[in-house]
Every structure is written in C-alpha cells, then in structure tokens.
N, C-alpha and C positions, 0 to 999 in steps of 0.2 A: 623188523621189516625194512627192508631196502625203500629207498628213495624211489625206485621205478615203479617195485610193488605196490608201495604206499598211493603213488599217483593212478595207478591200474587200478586200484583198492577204490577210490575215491572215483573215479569216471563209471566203474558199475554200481556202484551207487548210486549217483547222479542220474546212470541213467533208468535205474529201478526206480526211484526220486518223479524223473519226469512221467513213466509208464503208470506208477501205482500211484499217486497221491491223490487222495480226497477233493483236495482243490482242485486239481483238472481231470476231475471227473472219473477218478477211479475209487476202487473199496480201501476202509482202514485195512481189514483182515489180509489182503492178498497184499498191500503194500508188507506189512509185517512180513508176512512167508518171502516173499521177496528181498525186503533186505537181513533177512534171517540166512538166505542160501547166498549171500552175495559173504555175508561174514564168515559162513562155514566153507565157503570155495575159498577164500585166501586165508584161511584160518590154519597155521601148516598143523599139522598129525604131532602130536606128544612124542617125544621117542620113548619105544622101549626100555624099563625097570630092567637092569642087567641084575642076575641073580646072585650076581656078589653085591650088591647094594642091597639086596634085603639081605642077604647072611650076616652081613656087619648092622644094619639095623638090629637085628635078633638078637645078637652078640649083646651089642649095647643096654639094651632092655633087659636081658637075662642077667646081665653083670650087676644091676641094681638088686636083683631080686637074690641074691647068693648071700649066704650066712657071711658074717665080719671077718672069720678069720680065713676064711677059702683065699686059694691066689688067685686072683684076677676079680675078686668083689668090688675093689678098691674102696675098698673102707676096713682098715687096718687099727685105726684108731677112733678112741670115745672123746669125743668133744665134752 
C-alpha cells in the first residue's frame, strides 16, 4: 500500500472511529460493520490464478506420485 493509500486508509478509519465508537455514543456492532467496510474498500482484489500456474502446480504433485523408473518421476535412485 502506497503512502497516500495508507494515509486515505487511516482518515476512514478515523473517521468510522469518531462516527461509531461506544464511547461517544455509538453501537459496538455497527462500529465493527463500519470498520469491516472501511478495510474491505482499500483492501485491493487478489489477482487472478493464471491457468498455467495451476498446470505446473499439477505437474509438480503428479511428478511425485509417478513410479521410480518413469522420466520426469525424479526419483531415479534408492537411497
């Protein structure tokens, strides 16, 4: 998170902080939903799982599971 965001992050907080807080006479509950949507508005989106990164996950996992002498097992040898 950038410096600007961080500080943007921080002032809707603050001011969910002064709007909801039990001490000045607001609900626990609504304060929580409050700073719950404050975290999920600057929370950026996951990126998309490109479908070569699972193929090569698969890959990997399947390569363990392959008898010893197959090519690409990578266990050619008995310790």
């Amino acid at each position: 998170m950038s410096p600007a965001k961080g500080a943007q992050w921080r002032r809707d907080r603050r001011a969910a902080l002064r709007a909801h807080h039990p001490d000045l006479g607001g609900d626990a509950d609504s304060l929580r939903a409050a700073l719950a949507e404050v975290d999920r508005r600057h929370t950026p989106a996951p990126a998309p799982r490109s479908r070569r990164r699972r193929a090569r996950r698969l890959v990997r996992a399947l390569r363990g599971r392959l008898p010893r002498g197959w090519p690409g097992a990578r266990r050619y040898l008995d310790l």
